[in-house]
TORTI-981482 format. One record per residue: residue in three letters; x, y, z of N, C-alpha, C, O, CB in turn. Coordinates in pm, whole numbers, plus 50000, padded with zeros to 5 digits. Glycine has a CB too. Example, Ala and Ser with C-alpha at 12.3 -4.5 7.8 and 13.67 -1.06 7.14 Angstrom:
BEGIN
ALA513194943150780512304955050780513204967050780514244966850846511314955350905SER512854977550708513674989450714512905000350787513415011450804514084994050572
//
This chain:
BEGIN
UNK251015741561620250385752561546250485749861396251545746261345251055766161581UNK249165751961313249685751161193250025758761093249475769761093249225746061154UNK250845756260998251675761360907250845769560866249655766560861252275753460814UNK251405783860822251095792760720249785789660638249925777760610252225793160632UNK248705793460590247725791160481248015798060349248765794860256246395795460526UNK246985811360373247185818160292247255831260325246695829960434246505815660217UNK247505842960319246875855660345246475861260283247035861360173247265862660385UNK245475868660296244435877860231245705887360145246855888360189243265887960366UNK245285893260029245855901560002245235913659944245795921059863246595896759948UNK244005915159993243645928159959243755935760079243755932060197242335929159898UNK243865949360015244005962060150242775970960097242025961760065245835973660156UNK242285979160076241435988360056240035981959976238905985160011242205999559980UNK240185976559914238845967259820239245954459717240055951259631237995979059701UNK237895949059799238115937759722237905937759512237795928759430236965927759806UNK237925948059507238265948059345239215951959327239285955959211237575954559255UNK240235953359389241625955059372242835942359357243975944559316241905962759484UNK242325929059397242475920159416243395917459272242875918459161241285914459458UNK244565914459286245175910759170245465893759099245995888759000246365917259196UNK244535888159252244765873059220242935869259198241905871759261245775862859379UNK243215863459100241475856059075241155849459147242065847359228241065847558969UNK239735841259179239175830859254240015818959245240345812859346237835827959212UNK240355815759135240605803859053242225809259104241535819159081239975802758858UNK242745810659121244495816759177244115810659347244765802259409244875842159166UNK243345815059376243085815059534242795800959573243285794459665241795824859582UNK241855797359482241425778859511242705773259518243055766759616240475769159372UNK243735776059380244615764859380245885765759500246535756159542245185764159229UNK246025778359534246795780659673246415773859753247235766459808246785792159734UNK244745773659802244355767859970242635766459876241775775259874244615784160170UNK242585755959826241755746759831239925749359868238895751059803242475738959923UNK240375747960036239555751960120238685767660117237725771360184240335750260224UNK239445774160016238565788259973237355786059922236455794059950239195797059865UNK237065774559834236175767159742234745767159827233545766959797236805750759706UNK235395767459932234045760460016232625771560090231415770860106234895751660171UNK234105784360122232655796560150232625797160252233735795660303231125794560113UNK231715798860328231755799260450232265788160555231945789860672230705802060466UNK233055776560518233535768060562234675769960542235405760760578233145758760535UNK235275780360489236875785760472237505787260596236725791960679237025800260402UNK238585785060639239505787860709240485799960737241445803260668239945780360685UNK240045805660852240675814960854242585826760850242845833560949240045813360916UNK243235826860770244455828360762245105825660894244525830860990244695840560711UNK246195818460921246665821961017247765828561071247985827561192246595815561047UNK248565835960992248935849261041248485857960927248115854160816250515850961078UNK248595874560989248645884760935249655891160906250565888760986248085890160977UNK249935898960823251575906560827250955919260773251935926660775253105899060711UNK249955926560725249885933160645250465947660754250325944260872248425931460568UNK250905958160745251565967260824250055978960817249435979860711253325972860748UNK249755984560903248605995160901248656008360878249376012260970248035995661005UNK248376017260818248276025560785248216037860892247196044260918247506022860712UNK249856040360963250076054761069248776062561079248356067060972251316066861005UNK248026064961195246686076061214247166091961156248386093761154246196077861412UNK246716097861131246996115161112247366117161228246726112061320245756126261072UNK248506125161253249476137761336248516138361472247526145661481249566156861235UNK248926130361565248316132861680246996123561736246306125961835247986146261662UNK246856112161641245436109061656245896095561721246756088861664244386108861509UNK245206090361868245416078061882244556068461913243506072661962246126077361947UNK244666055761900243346048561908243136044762080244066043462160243426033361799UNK241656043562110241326048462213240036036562239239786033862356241036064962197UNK239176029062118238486022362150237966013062015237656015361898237676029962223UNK238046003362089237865993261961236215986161984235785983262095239315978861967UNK235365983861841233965979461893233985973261775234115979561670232675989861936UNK233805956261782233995945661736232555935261688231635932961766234855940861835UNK232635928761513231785920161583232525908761459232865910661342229815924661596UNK232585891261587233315883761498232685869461466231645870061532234685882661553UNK232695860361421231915852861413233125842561436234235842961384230975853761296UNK232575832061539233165820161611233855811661528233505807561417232205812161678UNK235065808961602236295795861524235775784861406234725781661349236885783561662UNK236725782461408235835765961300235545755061406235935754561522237185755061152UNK234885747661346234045740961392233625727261325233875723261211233165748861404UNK233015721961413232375709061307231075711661220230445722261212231905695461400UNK230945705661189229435708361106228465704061138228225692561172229255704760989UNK227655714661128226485718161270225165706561270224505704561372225575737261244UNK224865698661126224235688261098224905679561048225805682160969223365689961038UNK224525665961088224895655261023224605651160829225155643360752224215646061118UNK223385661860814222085662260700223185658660575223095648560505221015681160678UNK224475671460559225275673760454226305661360427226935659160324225965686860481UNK226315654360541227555642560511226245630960479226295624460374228935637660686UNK225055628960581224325615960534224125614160401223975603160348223065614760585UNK224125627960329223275630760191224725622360069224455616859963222895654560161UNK226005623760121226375613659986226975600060029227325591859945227595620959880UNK227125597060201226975590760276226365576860219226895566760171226415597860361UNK224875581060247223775570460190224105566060070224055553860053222365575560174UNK224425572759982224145572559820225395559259843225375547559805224555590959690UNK226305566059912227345556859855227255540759927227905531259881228915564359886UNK226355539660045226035525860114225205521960051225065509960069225635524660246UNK224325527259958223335517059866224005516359729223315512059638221625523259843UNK225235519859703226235518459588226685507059581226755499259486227325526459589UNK227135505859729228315497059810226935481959807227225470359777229005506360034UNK225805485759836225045470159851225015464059737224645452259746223535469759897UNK225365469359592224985466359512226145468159410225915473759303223865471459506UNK227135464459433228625462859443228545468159302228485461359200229395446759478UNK228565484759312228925491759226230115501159274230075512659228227825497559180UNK230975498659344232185506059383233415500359345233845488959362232255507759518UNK234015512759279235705504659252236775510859376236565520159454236585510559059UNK238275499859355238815506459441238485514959486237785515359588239535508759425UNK238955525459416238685544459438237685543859555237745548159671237765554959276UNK236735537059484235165539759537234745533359701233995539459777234055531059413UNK235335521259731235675516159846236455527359945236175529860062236495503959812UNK237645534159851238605536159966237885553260016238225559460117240625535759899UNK236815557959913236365568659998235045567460069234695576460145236315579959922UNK234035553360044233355547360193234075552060300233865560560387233355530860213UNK235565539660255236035545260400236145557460477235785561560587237025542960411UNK236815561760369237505577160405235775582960504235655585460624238075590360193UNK234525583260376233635591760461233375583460603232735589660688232155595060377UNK233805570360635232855565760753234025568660899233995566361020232255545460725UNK234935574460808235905581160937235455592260978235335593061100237365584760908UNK235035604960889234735615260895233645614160956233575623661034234785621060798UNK232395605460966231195604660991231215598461157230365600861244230495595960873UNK232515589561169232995587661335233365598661393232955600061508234205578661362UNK233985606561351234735614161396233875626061471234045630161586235605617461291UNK232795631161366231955641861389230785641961488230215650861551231485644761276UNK230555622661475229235622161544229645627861702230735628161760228525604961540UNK227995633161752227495643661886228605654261912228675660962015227285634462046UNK229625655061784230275669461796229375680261710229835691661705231925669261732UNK227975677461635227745684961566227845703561584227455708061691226725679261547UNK228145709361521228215727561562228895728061670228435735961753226755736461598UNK230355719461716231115722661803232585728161776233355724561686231075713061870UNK232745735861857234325744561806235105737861846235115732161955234805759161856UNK236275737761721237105729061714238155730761824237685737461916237565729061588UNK239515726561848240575729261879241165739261784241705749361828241195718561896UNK241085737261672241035749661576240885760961578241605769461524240455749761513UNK239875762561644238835774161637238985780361752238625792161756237365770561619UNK239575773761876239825782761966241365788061968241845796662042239405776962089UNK242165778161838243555788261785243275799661750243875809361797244345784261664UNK242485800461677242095808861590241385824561659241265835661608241135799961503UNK241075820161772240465832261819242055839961940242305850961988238615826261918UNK242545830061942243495831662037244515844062032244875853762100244155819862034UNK244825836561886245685842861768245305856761750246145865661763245485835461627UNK243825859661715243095870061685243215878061789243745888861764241845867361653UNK242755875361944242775883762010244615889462059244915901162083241775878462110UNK245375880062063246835882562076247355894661984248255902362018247605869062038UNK246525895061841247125907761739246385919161774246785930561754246925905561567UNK245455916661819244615928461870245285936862006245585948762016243085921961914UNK245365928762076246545934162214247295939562139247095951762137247475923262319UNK248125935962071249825940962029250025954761958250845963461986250565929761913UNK248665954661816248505964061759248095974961790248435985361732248115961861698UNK247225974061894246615986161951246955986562152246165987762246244675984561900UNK248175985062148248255984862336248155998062393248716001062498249795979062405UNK247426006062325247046021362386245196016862409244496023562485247446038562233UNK244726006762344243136004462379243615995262491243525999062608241925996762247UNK244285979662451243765973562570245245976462670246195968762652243215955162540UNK245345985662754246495989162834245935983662988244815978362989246886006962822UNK246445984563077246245984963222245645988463259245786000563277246755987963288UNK244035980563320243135985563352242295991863278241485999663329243425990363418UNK242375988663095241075989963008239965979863058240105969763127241405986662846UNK238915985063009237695977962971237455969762884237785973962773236945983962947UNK237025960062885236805949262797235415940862820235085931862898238015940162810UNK234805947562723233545943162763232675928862623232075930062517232615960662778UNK233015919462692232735906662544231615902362592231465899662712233905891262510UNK230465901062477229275892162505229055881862370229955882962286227845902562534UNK228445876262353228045866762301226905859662218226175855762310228195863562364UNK226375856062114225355844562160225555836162242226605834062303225005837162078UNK224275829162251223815821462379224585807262313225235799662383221785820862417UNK224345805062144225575799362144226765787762135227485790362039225605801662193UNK227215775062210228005772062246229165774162194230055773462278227775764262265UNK229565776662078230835775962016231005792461987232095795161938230855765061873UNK230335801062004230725812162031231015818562172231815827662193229975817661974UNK230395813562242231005816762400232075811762422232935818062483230275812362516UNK232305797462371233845792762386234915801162325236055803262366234035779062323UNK234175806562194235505816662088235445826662177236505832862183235145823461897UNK234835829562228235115848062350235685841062440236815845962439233505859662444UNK235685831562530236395823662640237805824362570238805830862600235755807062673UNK237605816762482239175814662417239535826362436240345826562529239445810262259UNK239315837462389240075851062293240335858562434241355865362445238815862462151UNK239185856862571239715866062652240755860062752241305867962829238645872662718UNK241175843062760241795841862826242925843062804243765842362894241565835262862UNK243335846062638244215850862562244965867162607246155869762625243445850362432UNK244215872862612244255885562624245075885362801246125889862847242535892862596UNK244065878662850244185881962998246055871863007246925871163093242355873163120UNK245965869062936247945859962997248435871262903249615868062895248715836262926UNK248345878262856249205889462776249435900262896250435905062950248285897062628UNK247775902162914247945917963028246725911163129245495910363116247325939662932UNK247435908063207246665905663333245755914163366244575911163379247385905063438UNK246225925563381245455940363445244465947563350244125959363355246655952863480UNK244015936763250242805941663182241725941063285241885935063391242435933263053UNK240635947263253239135947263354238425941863267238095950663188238355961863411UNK237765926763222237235919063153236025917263191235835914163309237825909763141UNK234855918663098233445911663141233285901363068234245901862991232185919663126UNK232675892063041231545882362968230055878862997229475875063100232025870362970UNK229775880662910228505877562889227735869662771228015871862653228075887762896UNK226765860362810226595855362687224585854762752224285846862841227815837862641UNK223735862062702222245863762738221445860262626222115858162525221875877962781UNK220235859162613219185857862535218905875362530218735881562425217935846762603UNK218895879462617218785896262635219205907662535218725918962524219595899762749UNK220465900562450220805907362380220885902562245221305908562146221685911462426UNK220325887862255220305882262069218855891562001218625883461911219835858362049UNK218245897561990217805907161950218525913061826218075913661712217715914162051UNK219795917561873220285918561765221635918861784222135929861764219795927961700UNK222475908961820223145898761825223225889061691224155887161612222645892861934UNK221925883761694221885868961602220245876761558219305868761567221965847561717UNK220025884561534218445889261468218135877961408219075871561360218305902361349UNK217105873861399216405866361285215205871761242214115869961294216095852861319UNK215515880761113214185884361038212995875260959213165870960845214645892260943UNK212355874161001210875864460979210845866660824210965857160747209155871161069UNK210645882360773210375880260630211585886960583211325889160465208945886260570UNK212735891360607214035886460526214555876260491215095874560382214875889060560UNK214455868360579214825855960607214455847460480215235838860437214175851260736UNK213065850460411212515845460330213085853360162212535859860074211045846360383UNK214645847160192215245854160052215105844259951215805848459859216885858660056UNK214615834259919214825827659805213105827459754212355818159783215685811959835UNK212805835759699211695840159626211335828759511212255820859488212035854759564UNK210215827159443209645820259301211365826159190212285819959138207455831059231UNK211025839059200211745841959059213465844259094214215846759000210975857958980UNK214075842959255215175840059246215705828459251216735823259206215575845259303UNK214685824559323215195805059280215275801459136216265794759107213905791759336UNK214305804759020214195798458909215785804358848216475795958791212665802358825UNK216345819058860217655823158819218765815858891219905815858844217795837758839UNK218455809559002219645808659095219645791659031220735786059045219365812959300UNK218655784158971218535771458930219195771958799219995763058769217125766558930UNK218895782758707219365783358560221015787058557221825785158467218425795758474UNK221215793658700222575796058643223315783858667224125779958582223325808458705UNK223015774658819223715763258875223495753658766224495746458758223185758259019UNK222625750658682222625736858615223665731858525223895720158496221535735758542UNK224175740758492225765733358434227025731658479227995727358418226245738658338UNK226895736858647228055733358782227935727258816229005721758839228375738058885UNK226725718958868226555709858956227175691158910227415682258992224905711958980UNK227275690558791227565675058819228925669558774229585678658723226505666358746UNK229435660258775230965659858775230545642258696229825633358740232045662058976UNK231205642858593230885630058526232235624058549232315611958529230385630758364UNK233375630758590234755626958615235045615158744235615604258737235485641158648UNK234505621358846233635621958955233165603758940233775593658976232245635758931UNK232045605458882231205595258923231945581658861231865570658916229635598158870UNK232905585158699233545573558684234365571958745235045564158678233885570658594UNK235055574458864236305573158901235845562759051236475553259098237155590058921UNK234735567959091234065563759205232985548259200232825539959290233215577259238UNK232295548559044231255534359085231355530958890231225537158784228925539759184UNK231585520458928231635509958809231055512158704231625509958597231185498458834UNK230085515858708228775515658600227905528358632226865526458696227705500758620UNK228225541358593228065554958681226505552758577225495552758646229525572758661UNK226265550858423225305550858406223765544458477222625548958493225645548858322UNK224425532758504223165524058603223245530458763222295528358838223565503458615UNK224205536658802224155540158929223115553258967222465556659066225585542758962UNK223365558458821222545574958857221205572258924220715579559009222105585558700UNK220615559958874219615554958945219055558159057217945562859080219795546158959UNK220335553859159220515550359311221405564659363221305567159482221505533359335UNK222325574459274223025584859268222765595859215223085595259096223845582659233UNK222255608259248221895621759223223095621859184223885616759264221345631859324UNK223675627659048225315634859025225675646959114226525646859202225515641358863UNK224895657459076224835667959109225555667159268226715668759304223405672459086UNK223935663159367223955665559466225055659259553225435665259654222885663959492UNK225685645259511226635638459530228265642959495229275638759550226205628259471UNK228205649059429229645652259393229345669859437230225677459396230195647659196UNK228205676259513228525687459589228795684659719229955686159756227585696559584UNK228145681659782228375672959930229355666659946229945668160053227515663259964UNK229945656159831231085653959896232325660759868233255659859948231285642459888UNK232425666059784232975676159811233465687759937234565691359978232465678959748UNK231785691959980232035696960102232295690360206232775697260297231255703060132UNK232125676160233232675666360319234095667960328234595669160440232355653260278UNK234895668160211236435667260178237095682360246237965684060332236695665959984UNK236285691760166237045704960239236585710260380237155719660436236855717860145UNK235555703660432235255710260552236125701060648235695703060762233615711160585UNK237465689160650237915689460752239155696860771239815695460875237925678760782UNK239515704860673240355714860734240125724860830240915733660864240745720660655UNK238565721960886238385729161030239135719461186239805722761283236415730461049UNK238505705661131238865695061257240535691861253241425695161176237915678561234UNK240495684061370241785672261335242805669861240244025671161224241365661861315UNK241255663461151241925657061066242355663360928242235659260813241245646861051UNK242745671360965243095687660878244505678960714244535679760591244525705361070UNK245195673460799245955669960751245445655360648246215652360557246865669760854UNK244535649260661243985641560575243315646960468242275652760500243285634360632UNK243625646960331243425651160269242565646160129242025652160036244305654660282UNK242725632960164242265624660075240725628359991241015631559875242245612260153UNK239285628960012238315633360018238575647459927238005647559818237905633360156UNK239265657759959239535668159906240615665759804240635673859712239795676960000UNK241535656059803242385655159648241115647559541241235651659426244185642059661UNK240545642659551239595637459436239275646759356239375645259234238355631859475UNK238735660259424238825672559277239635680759248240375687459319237935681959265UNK239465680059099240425689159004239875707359071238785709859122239895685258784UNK241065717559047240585729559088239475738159017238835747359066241625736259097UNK239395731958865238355735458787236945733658847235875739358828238505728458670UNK237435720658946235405712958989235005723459106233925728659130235265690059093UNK236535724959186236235733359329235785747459307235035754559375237595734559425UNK236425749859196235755765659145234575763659149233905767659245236045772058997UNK234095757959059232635753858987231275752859135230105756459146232925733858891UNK232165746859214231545751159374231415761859454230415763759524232075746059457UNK232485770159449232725781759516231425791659392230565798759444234785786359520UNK231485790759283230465800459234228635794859244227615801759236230985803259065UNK228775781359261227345777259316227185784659478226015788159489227245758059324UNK227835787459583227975787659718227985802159727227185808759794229205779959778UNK228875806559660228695823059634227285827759581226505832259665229785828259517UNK226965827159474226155831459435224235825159547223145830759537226595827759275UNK224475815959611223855813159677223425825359862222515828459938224495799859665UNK225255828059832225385837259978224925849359961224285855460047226835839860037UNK225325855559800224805869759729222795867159758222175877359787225455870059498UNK222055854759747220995858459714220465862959906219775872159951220165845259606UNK221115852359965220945852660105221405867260165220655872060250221765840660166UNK222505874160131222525881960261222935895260156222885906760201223815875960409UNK223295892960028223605903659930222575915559865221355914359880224065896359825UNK223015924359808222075936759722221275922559593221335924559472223605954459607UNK220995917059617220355909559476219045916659421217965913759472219885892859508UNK219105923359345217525929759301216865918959265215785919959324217395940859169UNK216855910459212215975901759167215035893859293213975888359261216845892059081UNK215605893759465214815896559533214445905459630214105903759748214765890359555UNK214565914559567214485929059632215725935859679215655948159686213625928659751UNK216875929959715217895936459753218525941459864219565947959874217825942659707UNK217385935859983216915942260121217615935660238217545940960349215285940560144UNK218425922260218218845909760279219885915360391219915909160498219545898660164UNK220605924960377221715934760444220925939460578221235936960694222195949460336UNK219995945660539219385948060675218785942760738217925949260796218845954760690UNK218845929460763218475917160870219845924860996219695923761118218895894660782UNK220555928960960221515937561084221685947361124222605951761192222475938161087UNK220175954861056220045971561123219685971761273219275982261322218705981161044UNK219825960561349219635967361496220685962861531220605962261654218445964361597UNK222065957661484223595952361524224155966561456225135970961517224275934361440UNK223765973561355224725983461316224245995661475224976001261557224345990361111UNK222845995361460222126008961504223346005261699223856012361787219406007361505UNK223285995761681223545993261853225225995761852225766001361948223025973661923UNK225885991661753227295993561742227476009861736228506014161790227905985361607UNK226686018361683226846029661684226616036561786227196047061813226386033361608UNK225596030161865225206037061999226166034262080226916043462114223916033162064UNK226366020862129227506019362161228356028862186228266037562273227886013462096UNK229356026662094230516040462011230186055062110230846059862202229856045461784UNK228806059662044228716070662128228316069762272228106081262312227916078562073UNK228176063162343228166061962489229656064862531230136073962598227636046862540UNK230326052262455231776050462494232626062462531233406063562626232436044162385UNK232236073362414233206087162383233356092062512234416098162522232556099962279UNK232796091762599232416100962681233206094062845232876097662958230576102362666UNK233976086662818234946078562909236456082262876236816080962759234726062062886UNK237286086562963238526085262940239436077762840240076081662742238756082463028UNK239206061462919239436049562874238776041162853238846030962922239996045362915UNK237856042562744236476033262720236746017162717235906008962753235746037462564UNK238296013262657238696004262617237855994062473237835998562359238855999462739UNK237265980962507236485982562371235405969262416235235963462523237615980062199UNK234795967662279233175960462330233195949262199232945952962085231355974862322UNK233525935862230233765926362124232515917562158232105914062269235315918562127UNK232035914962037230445908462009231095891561934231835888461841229175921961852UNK230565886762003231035866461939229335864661888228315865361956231695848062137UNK229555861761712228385851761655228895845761556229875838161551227065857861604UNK227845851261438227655838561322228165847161218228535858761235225935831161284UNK228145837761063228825846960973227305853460920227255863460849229965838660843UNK226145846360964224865851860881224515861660936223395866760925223685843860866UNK225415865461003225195882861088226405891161018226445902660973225525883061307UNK227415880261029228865893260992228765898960841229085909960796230755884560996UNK227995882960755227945886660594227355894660570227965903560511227525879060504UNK225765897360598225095912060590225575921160659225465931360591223825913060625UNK226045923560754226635934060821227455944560754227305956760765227365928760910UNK228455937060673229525938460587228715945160490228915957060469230315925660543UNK228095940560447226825942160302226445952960316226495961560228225375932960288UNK225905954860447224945969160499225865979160496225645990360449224235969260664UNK227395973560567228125989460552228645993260434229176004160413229325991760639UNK228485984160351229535987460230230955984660226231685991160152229566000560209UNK231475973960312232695970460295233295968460175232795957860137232855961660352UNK234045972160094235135968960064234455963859893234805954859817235885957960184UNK232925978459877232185972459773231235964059797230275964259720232875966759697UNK231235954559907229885944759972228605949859951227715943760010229895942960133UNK228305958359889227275966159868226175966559731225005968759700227905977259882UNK227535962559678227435959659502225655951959464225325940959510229065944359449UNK225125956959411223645956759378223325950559225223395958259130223095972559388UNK222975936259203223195932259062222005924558999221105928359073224455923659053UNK221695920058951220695906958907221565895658836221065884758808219405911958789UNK222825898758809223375893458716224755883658805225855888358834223735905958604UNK224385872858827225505859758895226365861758870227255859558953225555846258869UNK226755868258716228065863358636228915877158677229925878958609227805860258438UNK228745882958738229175897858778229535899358878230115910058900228395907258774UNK229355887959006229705887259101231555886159108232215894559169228855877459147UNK232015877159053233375875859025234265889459023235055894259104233455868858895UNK233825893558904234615904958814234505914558923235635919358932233905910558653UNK233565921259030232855926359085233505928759242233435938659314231705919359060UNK234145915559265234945915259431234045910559525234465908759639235465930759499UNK232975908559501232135898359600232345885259601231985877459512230775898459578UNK232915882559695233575869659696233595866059863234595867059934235205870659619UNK232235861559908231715856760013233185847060108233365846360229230295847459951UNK233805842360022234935836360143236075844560203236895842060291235745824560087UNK235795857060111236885864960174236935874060278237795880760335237335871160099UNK235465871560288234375877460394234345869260544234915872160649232765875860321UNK233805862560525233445855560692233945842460672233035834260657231605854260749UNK235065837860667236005825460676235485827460838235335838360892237995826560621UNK235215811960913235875806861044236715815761082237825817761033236585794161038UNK235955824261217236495830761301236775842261227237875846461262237505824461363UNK236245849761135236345860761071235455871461178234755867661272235815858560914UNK235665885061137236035897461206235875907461197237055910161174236795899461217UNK235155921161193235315935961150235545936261287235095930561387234095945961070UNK236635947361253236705955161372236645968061340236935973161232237815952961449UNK236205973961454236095990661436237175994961515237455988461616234625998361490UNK238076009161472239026011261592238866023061546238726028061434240536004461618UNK238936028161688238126049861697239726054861717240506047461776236576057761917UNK240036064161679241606074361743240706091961740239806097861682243656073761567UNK241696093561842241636108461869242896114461975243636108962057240086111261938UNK242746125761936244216134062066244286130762184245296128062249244186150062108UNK242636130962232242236130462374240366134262378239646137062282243326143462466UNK240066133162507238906135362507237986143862494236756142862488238766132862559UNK239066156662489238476166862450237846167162268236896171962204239566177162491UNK239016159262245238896162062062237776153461993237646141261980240456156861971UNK236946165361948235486163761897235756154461775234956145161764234686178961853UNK236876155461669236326151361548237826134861560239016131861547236396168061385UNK236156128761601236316112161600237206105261476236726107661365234736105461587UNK238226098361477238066090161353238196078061383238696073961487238916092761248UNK237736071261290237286055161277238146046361183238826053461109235766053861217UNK238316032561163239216031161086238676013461098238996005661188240826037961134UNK237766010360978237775995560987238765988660903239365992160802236485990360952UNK238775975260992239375966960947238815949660915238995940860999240315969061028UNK238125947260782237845931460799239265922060778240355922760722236615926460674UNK238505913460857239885906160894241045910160915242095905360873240225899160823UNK240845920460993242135922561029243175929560930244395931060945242575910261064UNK242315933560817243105937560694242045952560670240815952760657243115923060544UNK243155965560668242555977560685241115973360532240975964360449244025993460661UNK240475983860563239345980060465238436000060410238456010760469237935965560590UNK237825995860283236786007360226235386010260289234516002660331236446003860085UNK235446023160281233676021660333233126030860204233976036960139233136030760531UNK231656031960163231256039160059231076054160069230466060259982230176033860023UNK231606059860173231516076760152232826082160160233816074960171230616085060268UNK232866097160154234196103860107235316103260192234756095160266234026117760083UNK236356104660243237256109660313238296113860277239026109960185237476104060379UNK238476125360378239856130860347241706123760369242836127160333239696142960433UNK241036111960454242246103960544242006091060496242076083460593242156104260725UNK241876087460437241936069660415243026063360418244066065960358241496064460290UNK242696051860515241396042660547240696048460648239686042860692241696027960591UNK241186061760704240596065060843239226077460773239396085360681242126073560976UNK237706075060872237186085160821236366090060984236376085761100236236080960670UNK235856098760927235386110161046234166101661088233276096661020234906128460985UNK234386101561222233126095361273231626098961274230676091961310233336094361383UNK231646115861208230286121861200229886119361078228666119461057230176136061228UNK230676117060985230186110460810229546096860849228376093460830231796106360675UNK230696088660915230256078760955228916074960994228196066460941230876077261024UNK228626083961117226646081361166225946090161098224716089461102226036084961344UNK226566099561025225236108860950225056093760763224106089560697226246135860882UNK225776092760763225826081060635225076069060654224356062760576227276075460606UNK225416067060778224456050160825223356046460892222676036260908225076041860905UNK223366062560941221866064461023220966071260909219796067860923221946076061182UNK221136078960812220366078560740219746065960617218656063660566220776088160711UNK221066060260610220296046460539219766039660585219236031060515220776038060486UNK219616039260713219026032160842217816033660862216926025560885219536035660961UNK217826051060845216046057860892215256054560749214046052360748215926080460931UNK216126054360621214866048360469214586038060449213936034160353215126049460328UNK215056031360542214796015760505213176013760618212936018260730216596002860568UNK212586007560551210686004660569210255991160610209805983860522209776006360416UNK210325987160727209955971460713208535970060684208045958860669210265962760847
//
């Protein structure tokens, strides 16, 4: 098992955060990267006692699958190449030789594993579902319900495989389903045709003006090929010292976790300089960005509308137990967005605001990241529901009032989300 990472340390919002980006990179590295982050591996944070009488009764989940390899070969060929037509033309020094190598391990290693879950990744869900048992053993007790589906998938059916066979060596006497259908990617894994189409004329030209003084690493290129001026030739800077980069930090999903080499080449100043190209890339994709309309969140209005229905079917069972959904983070990141997690909501034109702001896309859907919903009440008689999310596993904000926080009334809850639900116009 491996050692400690990092843990999250926000509880209520991410603008509360007392450690910067640049604090967080130099702890664990691998933050840099975004959605290729790694997910903590333990939690400690203690939860916040329900109000006088209230107990939890049903949990309705949606998480996005372990780490993994990387789902195309496209991102490693891209500095890959650069560096074999470097290498023909014997512009590589030491340095520059010894990370050929380094990439043509990584490039063994990965090939026909592309978008496959790691050994990692099914820790990771393992782990997840094991804290979930423990914390709440009044949902999954003897003879709860457990109802897990899926995308269709592969490395997310394996993360629900993982997580329920987990569960099931804890408490045998759970009542477990799985499922993994085309039936229900609808909205599961939605894919909006014209959301989808977030990078507009006039957000690309902002999203180009802000990146052009992150992208290239002149440190970088002398350290790597002899004559970096004659090489640029044959070497994009930019695109070469982003990629490999992400080559370096994305094997802290695999194996070779412990090789590190690839990822010591940059200073924490360069890895920052990445994490705000990658961020601000995720803000235009799934964030409030006015500059292209702002609308990107609700690519998951039929995953919220169904989680809610859900919910209310459930009420109406003794022991509903709970309903855990396995996908992607390009579902969990808007999702988050749509409810207003933790500020995820935040509406800007302005890149440089993202920081100061608490939008900070890795703190969001790291590998094998998570909202969970968990309902308490007296009993079944007792009308007034409360709810109580948690991302990652770390209690969390939503944008309307309550009297109980982190816990809020489940009728604010659907009168709040079903009406932002019913103004939104496709």
């Amino acid at each position: 098992m491996r050692a400690l990472v990092i843990l999250f340390t926000v509880h209520y919002s991410l603008f509360t955060s007392s450690q910067t980006v640049m604090d967080l990179i130099k702890e664990k590295p691998q933050y840099a990267s975004c959605n290729y982050n790694t997910y903590p591996d333990s939690i400690v944070t203690k939860l916040t006692p329900a109000p006088a009488g209230k107990k939890p009764f049903y949990m309705s989940h949606y998480g996005r699958h372990g780490s993994r390899y990387i789902s195309s070969r496209t991102g490693y060929d891209t500095p890959y190449d650069m560096m074999n037509h470097a290498d023909s033309v014997d512009e590589l020094t030491p340095t520059g030789h010894r990370v050929l190598e380094e990439m043509r391990l990584v490039m063994d290693d990965t090939e026909k594993r592309w978008g496959e879950l790691t050994s990692y990744g099914k820790q990771q869900h393992r782990q997840i579902a094991r804290r979930m048992v423990e914390r709440f053993p009044e949902i999954f007790c003897k003879g709860a319900r457990v109802n897990a589906i899926s995308t269709t998938v592969p490395r997310c059916m394996e993360s629900m495989g993982a997580a329920m066979i987990e569960m099931l060596q804890i408490n045998p006497d759970l009542n477990i389903t799985m499922d993994a259908s085309k039936r229900t990617m609808w909205y599961m894994n939605h894919q909006d045709k014209k959301l989808r189409k977030y990078m507009t004329k006039e957000a690309q030209k902002a999203y180009d003006a802000y990146t052009a003084g992150l992208l290239g690493n002149s440190r970088l290129m002398e350290l790597i090929f002899k004559n970096p001026d004659i090489v640029k030739e044959i070497v994009e800077e930019g695109m070469f010292n982003y990629y490999l980069m992400k080559m370096g930090l994305f094997q802290s999903n695999t194996h070779l976790y412990q090789n590190t080499y690839l990822q010591d080449l940059f200073l924490t100043e360069e890895l920052y300089r990445m994490w705000q190209i990658d961020n601000a890339l995720w803000y235009i994709q799934c964030g409030g960005y006015k500059v292209n309309g702002g609308k990107q969140p609700y690519t998951q209005r039929f995953l919220l509308r169904q989680i809610i229905a859900d919910a209310d079917s459930c009420f109406q069972l003794a022991n509903p137990g709970a309903q855990l959904r396995y996908g992607h983070e390009t579902c969990l990141l808007p999702l988050a967005c749509l409810m207003g997690i933790n500020g995820l909501d935040y509406e800007t034109d302005n890149f440089e605001e993202l920081e100061e702001k608490g939008w900070w896309c890795s703190s969001v859907f790291p590998m094998g990241s998570n909202i969970q919903m968990v309902f308490y009440r007296k009993d079944i008689k007792d009308q007034d529901v409360l709810v109580k999310v948690l991302l990652n596993e770390e209690e969390a904000s939503l944008p309307f009032e309550t009297d109980c926080a982190p816990y809020y009334h489940w009728k604010d809850f659907k009168a709040y989300y079903l009406k932002k639900l019913d103004a939104y116009k496709e």
